[in-house]
C-alpha positions as a Markdown table, in Angstrom:
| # | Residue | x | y | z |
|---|---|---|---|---|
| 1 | Unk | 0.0 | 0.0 | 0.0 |
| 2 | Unk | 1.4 | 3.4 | -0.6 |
| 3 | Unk | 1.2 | 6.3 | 2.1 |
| 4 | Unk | -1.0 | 9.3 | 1.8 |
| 5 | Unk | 0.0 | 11.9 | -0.7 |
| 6 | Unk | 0.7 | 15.1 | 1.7 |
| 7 | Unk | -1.7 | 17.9 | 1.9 |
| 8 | Unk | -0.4 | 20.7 | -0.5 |
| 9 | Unk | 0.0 | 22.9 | 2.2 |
| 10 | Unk | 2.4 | 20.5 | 4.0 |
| 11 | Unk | 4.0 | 19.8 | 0.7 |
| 12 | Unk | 5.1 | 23.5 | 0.1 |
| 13 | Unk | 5.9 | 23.8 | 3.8 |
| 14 | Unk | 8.7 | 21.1 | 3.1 |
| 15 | Unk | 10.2 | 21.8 | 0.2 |
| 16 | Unk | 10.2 | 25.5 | 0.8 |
| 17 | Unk | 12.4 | 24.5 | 4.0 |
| 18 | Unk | 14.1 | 22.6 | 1.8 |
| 19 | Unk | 15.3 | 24.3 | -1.0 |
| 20 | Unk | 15.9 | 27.2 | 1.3 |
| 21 | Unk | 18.4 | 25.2 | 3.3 |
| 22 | Unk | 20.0 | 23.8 | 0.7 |
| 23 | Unk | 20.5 | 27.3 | -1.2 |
| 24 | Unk | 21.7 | 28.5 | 2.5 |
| 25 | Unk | 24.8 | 25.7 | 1.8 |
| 26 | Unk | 25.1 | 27.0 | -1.6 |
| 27 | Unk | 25.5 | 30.8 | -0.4 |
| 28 | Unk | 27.9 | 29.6 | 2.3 |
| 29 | Unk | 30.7 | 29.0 | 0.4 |
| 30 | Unk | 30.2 | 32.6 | -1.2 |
| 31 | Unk | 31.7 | 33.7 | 1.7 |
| 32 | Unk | 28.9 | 35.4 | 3.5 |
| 33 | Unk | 26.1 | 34.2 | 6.4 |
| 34 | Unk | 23.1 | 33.5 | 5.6 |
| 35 | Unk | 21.9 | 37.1 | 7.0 |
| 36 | Unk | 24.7 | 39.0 | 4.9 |
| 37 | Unk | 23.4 | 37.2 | 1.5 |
| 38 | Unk | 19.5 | 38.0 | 2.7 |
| 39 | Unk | 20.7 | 41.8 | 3.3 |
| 40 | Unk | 22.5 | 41.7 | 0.1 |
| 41 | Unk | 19.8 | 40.6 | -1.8 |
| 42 | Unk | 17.1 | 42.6 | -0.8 |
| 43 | Unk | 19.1 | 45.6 | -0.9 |
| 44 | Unk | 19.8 | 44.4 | -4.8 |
| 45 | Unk | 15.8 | 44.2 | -5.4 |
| 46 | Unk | 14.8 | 47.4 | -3.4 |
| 47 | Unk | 17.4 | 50.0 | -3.9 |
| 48 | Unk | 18.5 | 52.7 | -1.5 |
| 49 | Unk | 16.3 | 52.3 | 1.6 |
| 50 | Unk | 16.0 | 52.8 | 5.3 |
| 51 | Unk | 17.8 | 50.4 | 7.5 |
| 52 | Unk | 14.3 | 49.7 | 9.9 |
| 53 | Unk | 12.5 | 49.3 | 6.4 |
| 54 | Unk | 15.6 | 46.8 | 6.0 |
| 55 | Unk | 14.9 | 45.0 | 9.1 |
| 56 | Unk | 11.2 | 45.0 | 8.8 |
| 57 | Unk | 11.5 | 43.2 | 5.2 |
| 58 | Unk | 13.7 | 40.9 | 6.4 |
| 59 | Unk | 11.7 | 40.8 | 9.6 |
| 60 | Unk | 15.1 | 40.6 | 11.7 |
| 61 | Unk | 15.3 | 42.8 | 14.7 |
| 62 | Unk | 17.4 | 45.9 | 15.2 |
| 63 | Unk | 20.3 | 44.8 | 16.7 |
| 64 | Unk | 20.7 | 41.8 | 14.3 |
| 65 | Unk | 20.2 | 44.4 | 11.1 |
| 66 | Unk | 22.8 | 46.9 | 12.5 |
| 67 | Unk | 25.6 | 44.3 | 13.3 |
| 68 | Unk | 25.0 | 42.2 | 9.9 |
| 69 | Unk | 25.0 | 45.8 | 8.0 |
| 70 | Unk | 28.3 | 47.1 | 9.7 |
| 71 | Unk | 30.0 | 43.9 | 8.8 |
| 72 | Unk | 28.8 | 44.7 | 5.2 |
| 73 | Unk | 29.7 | 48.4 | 5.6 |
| 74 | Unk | 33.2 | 47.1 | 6.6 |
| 75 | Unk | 33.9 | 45.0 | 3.9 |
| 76 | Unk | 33.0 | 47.5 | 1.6 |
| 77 | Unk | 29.3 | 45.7 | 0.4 |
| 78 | Unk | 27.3 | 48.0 | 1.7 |
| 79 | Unk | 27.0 | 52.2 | 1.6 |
| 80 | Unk | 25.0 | 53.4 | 4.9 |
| 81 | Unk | 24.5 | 57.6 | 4.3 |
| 82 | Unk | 22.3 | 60.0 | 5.8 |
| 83 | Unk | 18.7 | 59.9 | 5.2 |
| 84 | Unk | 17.4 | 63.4 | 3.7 |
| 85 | Unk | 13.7 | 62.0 | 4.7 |
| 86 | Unk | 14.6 | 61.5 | 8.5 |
| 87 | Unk | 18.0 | 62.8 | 10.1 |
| 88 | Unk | 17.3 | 59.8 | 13.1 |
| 89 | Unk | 18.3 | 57.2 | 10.4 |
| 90 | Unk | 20.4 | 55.7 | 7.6 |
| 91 | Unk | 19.9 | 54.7 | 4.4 |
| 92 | Unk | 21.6 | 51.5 | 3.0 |
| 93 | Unk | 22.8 | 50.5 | -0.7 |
| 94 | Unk | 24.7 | 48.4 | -2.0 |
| 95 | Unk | 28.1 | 49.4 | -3.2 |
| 96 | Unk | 29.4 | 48.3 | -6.9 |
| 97 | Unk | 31.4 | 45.9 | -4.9 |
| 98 | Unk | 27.9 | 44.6 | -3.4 |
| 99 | Unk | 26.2 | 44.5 | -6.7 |
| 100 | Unk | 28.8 | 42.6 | -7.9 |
| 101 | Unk | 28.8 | 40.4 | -5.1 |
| 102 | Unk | 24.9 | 39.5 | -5.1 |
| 103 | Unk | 25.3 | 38.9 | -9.2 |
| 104 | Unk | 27.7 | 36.5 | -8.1 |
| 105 | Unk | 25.3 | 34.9 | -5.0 |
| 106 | Unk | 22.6 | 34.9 | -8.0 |
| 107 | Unk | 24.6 | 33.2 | -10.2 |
| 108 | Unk | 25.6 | 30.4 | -8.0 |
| 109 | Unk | 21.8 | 30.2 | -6.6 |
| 110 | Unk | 20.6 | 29.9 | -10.1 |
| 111 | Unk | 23.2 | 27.1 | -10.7 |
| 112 | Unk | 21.6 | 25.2 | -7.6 |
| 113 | Unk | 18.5 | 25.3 | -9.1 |
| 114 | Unk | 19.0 | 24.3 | -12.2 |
| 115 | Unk | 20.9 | 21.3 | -11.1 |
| 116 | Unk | 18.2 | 20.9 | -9.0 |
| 117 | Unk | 15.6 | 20.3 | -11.7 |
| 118 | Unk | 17.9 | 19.0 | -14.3 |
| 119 | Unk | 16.6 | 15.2 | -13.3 |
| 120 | Unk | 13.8 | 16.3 | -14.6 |
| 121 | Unk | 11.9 | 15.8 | -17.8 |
| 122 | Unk | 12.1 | 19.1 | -19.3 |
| 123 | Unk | 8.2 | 19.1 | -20.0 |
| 124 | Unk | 7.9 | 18.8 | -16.1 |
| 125 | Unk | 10.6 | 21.8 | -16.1 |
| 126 | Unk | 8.3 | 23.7 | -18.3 |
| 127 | Unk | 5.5 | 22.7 | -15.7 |
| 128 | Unk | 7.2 | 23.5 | -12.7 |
| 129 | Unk | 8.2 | 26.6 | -14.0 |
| 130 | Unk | 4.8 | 27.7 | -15.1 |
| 131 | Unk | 3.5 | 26.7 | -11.7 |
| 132 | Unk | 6.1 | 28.5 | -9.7 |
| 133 | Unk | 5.2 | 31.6 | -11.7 |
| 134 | Unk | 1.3 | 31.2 | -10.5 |
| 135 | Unk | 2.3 | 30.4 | -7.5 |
| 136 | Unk | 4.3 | 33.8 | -7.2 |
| 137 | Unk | 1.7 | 35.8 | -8.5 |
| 138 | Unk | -0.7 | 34.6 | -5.8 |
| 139 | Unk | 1.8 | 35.1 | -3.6 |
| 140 | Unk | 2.2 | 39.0 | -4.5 |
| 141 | Unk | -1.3 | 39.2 | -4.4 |
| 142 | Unk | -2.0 | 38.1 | -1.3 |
| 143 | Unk | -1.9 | 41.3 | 0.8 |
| 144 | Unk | -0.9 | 39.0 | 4.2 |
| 145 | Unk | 1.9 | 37.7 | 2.6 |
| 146 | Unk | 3.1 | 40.7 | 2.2 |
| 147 | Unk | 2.6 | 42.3 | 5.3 |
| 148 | Unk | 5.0 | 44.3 | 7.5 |
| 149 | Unk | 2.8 | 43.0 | 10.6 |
| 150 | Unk | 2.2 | 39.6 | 10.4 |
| 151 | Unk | 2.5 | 38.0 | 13.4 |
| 152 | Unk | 1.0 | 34.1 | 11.8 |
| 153 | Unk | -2.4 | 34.5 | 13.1 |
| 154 | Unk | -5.5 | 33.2 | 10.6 |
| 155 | Unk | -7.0 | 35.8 | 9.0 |
């Protein structure tokens, strides 16, 4: 007899955990924690912006933000300057050093999942692809998802 399929909800639970610990592995050997390569890349999809909006994307607190983002600073990834919309706080960017950096991380991540679905017929590729996309879209749409104040509740 063969077990239950999962419930879809279980199966994205898995492989999300998954795939993000094995890209975690990939990243590692990029020479940067898993927090520095997070920073980096959201900073390379939303520009120049406030290091609590930072935090609050990457829903980290404070403390873990400023430490990861000095580190960054340090090593010459990241640019913090002054904030012309509020004098209490920074701004952070990547430097071209960053950007050339997270084109690297992106690079290798894209590797990993390629190899990743290589074993796989390349119509299923197709079909995984076009479900990922939906899958995204719903994603975006779904204002919770997206929210700066989720705490996990039900709606």
């Amino acid at each position: 007899m063969t077990p239950p399929t999962p419930h879809p909800g279980e199966l994205l639970r898995e492989v999300a955990r998954r795939y993000t610990r094995a890209q975690r592995a990939v990243a590692a050997c990029c020479g940067a924690s898993s927090t520095q390569c997070h920073i980096l890349t959201e900073l390379a999809r939303s520009g120049p912006i406030p290091m609590s909006e930072l935090g609050t994307r990457l829903m980290l607190e404070k403390s873990w933000i400023s430490r990861a983002v000095d580190k960054l600073v340090a090593e010459g990834l990241v640019i913090k300057s002054d904030n012309p919309a509020d004098a209490r706080s920074w701004l952070v960017s990547l430097s071209k050093a960053g950007m050339v950096r997270v084109a690297a991380l992106n690079a290798t991540l894209d590797r990993h999942a390629a190899q990743l679905l290589e074993p796989l017929k390349a119509s299923d590729r197709a079909a995984v692809g076009r479900a990922l996309a939906q899958l995204l879209q719903v994603l975006r749409d779904d204002a919770l998802a997206d929210s700066r104040t989720n705490t996990g509740c039900q709606r």
